[in-house]
C-alpha positions as CSV (number, residue, x, y, z in Angstrom):
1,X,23.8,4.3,-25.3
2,X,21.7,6.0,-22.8
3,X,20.8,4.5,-19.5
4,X,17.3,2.7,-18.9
5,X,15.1,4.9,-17.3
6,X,14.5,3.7,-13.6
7,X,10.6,2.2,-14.0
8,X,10.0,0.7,-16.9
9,X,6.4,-0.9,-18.2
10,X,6.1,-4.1,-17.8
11,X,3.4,-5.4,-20.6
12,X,1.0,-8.9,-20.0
13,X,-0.6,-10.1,-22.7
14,X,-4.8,-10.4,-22.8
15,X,-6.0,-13.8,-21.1
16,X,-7.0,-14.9,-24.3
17,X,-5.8,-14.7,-28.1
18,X,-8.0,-16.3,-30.7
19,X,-5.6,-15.5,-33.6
20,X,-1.8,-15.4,-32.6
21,X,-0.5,-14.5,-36.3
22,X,-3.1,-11.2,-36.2
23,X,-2.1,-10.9,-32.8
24,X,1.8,-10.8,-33.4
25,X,1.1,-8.4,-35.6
26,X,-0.7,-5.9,-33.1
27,X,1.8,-6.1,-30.7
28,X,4.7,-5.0,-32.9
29,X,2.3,-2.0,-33.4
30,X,2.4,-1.3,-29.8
31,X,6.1,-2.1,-28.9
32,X,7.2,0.3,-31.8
33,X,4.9,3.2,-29.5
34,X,7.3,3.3,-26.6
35,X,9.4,1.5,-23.9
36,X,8.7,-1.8,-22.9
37,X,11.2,-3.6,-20.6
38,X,9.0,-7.2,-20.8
39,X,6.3,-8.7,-22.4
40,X,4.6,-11.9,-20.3
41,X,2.5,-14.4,-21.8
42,X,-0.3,-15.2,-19.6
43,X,-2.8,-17.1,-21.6
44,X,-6.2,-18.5,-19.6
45,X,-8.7,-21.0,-20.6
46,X,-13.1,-19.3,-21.1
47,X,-12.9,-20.2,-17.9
48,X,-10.2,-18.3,-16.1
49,X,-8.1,-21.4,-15.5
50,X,-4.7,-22.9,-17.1
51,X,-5.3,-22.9,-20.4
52,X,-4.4,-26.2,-23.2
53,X,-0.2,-26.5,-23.8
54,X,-1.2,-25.8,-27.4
55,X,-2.7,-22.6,-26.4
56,X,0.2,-21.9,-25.1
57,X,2.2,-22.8,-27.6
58,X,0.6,-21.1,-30.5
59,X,0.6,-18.0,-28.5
60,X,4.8,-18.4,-28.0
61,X,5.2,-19.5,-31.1
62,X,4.2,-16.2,-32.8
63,X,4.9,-13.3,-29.8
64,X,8.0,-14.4,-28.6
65,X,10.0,-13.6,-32.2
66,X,7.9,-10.1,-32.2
67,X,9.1,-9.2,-28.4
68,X,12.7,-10.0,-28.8
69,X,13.2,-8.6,-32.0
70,X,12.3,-5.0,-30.8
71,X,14.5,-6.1,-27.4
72,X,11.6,-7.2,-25.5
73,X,12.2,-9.9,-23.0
74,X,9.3,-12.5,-23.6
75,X,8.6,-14.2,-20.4
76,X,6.4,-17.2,-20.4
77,X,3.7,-17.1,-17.1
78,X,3.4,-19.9,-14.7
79,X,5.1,-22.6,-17.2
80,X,9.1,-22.7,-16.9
81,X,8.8,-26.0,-18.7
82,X,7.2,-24.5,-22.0
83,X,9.3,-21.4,-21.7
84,X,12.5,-23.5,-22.3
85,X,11.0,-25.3,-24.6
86,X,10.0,-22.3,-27.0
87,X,12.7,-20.1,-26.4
88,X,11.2,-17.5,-24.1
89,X,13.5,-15.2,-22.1
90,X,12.5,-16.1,-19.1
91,X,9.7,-17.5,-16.6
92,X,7.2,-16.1,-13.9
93,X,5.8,-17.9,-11.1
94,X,3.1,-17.7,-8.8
95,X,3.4,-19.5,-4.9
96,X,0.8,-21.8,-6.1
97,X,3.2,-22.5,-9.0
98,X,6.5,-24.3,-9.2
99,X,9.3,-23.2,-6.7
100,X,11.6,-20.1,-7.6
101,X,14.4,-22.9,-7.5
102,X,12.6,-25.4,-9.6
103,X,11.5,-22.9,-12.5
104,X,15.4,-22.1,-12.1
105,X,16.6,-25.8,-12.8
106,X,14.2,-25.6,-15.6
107,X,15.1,-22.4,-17.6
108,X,18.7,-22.1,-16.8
109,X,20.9,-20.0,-15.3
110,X,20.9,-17.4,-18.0
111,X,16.8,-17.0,-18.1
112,X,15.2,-14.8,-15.9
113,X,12.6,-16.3,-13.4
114,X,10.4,-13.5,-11.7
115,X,8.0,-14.7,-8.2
116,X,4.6,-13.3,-7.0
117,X,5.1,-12.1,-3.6
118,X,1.9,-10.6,-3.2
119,X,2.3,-8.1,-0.3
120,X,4.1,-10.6,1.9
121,X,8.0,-9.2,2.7
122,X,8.6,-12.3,3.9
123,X,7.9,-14.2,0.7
124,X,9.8,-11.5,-1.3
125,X,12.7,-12.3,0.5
126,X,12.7,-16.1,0.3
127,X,12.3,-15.6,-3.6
128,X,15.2,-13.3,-3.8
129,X,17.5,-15.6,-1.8
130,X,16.6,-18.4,-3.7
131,X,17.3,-16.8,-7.0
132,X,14.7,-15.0,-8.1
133,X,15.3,-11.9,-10.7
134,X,12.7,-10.5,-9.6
135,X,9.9,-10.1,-6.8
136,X,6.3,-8.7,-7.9
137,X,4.3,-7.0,-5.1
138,X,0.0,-5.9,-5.6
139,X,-2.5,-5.8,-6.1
140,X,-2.3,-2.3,-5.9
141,X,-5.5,-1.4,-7.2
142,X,-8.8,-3.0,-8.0
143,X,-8.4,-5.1,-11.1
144,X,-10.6,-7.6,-13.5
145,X,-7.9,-9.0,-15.3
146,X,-7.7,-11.9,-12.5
147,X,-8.6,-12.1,-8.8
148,X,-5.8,-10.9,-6.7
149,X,-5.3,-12.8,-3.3
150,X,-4.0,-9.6,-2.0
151,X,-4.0,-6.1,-1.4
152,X,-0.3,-4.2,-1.7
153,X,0.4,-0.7,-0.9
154,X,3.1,1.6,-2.3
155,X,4.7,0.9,1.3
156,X,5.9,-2.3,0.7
157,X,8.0,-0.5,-2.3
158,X,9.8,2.1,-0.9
159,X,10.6,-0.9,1.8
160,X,12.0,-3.2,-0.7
161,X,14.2,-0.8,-2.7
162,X,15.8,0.7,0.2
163,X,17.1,-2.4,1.5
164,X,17.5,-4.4,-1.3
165,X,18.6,-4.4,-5.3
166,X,16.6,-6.8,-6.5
167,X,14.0,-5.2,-8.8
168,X,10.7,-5.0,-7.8
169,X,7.6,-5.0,-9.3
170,X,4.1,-3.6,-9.2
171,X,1.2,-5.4,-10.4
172,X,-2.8,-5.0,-10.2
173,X,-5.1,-2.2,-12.0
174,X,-2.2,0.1,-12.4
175,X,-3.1,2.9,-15.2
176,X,-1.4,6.1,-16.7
177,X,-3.9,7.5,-14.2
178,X,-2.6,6.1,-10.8
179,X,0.8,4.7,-11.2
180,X,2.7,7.6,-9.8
181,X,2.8,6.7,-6.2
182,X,3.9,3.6,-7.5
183,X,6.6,5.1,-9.2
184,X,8.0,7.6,-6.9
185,X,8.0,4.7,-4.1
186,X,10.7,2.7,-6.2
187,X,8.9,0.0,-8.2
188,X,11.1,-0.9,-11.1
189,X,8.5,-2.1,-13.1
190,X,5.1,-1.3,-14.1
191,X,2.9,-4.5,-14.9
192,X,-0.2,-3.9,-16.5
193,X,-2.4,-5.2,-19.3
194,X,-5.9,-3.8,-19.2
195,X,-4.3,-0.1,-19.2
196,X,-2.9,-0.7,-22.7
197,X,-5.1,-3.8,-24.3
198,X,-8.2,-1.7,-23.6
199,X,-7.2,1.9,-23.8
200,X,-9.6,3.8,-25.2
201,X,-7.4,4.9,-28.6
202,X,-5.7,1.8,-29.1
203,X,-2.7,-0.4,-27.4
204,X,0.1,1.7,-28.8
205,X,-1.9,4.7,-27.1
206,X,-1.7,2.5,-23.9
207,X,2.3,2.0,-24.3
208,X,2.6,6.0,-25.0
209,X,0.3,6.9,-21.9
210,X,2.0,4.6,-19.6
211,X,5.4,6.0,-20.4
212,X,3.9,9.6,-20.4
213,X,3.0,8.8,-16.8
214,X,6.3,7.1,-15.8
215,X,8.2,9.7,-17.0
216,X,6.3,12.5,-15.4
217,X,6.4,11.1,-11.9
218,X,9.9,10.6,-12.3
219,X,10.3,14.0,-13.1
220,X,8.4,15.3,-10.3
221,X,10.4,13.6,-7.8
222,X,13.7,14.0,-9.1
């Protein structure tokens, strides 16, 4: 089996879903077009807040079969308490979230429990030592998919992958367009959601340009 490529996408679902079933069905569409490493369920109420539990739930409900039967890990955002409950793969936390070691007592040992560091190194450390699978970094780019609380540069990448092993990754209006920096400075992962939800041809376009893009900024700094 080969091995994973180095920097892998890193897929969030749209804010909102107003039919999960129809949904489900879309995104095995668009994880047949290419790599994905994850697939995060971050579902917001009209408003931009938390949304209901049984938003939530529905949502879970019908992605998290879809992700992990194509050997997606489906990681539930902000709620390590409903990703146990449904199964997920895993949990990701905010600071204004539980702690890395709470969402850790909730999930389990086996689950994978990724923290927003924004572009703090110091918070990306604590995370790490208290047992976090991974450390996001951005925004690295202007975004509309939420309002980041920071403002990361491809800096703070090369930094954490030359000292640590940990994987990192990148977060915030990242496209096929402008990911390569991001890339060649050692993020892991690629999170993004607007680059493939709204792509101009279609999702599965979205998931092919991505890992066009990965895989030429690899190339170009090998």
């Amino acid at each position: 089996m080969p091995d994973a490529p180095p920097c892998r996408l890193y897929l969030i679902t749209p804010p909102r879903i107003a039919d999960p079933d129809a949904f489900a069905r879309t995104l095995d569409d668009v994880l047949r077009a290419g790599d994905v490493a994850a697939l995060q369920i971050r579902i917001k109420a009209d408003d931009g807040g938390p949304a209901a539990d049984a938003d939530v739930r529905d949502a879970a409900r019908s992605i998290i079969p879809v992700a992990q039967a194509r050997g997606v890990a489906a990681i539930v955002n902000d709620r390590p308490d409903l990703a146990s409950e449904m199964g997920a793969d895993g949990v990701h936390v905010g600071q204004d979230d539980v702690s890395v070691a709470q969402a850790r007592r909730a999930v389990g040992d086996k689950a994978i429990v990724g923290a927003t560091c924004h572009d703090s190194r110091h918070l990306a450390m604590g995370a790490a030592e208290a047992g976090a699978d991974y450390v996001a970094f951005g925004a690295f780019f202007p975004t509309t998919t939420k309002s980041p609380k920071s403002t990361a540069t491809s800096e703070i990448l090369d930094w954490w992958s030359e000292l640590f092993t940990r994987p990192c990754v990148a977060i915030g209006g990242i496209t096929s367009e402008n990911c390569a920096p991001l890339v060649r400075a050692g993020a892991d992962f690629l999170a993004v959601s607007s680059a493939v939800w709204t792509h101009p041809h279609g999702p599965a376009a979205g998931v092919k340009a991505m890992n066009a893009a990965i895989a030429s900024a690899l190339s170009s700094s090998a």
